[in-house]
C-alpha positions in Angstrom: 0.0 0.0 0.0 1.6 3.6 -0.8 1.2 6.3 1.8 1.6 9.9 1.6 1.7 12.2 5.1 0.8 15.1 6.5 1.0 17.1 9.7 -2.5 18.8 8.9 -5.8 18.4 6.8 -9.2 20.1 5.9 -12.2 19.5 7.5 -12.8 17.5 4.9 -11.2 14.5 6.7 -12.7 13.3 10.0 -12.3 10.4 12.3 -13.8 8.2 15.1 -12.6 8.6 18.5 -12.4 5.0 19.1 -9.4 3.2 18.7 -8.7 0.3 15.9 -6.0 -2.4 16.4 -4.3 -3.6 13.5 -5.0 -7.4 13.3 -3.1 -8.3 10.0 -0.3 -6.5 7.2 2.1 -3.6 8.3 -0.1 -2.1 10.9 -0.8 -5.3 13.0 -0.5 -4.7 16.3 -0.9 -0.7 15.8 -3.1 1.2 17.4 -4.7 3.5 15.0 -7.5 6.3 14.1 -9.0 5.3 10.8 -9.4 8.5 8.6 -13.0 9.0 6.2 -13.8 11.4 3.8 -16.7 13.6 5.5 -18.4 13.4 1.9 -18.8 10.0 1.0 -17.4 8.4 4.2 -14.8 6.0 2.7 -11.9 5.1 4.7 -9.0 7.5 2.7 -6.0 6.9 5.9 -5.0 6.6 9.4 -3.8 8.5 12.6 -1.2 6.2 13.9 -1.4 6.4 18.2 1.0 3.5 19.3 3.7 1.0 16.8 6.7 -1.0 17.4 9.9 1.4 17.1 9.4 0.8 13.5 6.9 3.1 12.9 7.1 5.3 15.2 8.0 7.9 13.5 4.4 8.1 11.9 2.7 8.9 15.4 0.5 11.4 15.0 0.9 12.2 11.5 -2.0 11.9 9.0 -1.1 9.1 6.9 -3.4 8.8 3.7 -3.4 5.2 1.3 -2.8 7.1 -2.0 -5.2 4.8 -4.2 -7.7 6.6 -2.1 -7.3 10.4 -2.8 -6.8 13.2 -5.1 -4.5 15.9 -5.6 -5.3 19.2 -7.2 -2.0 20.4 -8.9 -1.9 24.2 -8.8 0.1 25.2 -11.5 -1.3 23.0 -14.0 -5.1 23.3 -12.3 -5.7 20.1 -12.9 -7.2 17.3 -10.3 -5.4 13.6 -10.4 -5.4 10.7 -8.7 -2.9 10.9 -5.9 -2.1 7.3 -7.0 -0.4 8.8 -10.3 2.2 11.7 -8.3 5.4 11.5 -7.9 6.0 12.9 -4.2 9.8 13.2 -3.4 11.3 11.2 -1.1 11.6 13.1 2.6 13.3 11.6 5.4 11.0 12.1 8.5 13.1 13.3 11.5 12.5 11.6 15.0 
C-alpha cells in the first residue's frame, strides 16, 4: 500500500474517536484512528497512536493510502489521482 503524510488536513477528513487495532499487514498490532472522507465516508488513511519502534516515527501524522485520494496540482489546475504523483522522497526526522 503507498502512503503519503501530512501534519495537517481540511475539514474535509474526520475520524472516530475509538481506537482500531491492526490485526493483519504492516499495521498489525498498531493502534490507529481510521481516517474517512466527511463526503462520502470512505476510509481515505489513518492516525497512527502506538507502533513498534518501527513506525514510530508516523505517530501522529495523517497518513493517507494514496489509491484513495486526489490531488489538485496548482500550477497546472488540474485534479489527479494521488495514486499517479510523484512525491519526493523526505526523510522524516525523529
Amino acid at each position: 500500500v503507498s502512503l503519503c503524510f501530512f501534519t495537517e488536513v481540511t475539514g474535509d477528513v474526520t475520524w472516530e474517536d475509538s481506537l482500531l487495532i491492526g490485526l493483519e499487514g504492516a499495521l498489525l498490532g498498531c493502534a490507529y484512528y481510521l481516517l474517512t472522507c466527511r463526503s462520502c465516508g470512505l476510509a481515505v488513511g489513518f492516525i497512527l497512536h502506538s507502533s513498534g519502534s518501527d513506525l514510530a516515527y508516523l505517530r501522529d501524522l495523517f497518513c493517507f493510502f494514496k489509491d484513495s485520494i486526489i490531488c489538485y496540482l496548482v500550477k497546472k489546475q488540474r485534479i489527479i489521482e494521488a495514486s499517479k504523483v510523484n512525491f519526493p522522497p523526505v526523510t522524516l526526522k525523529e
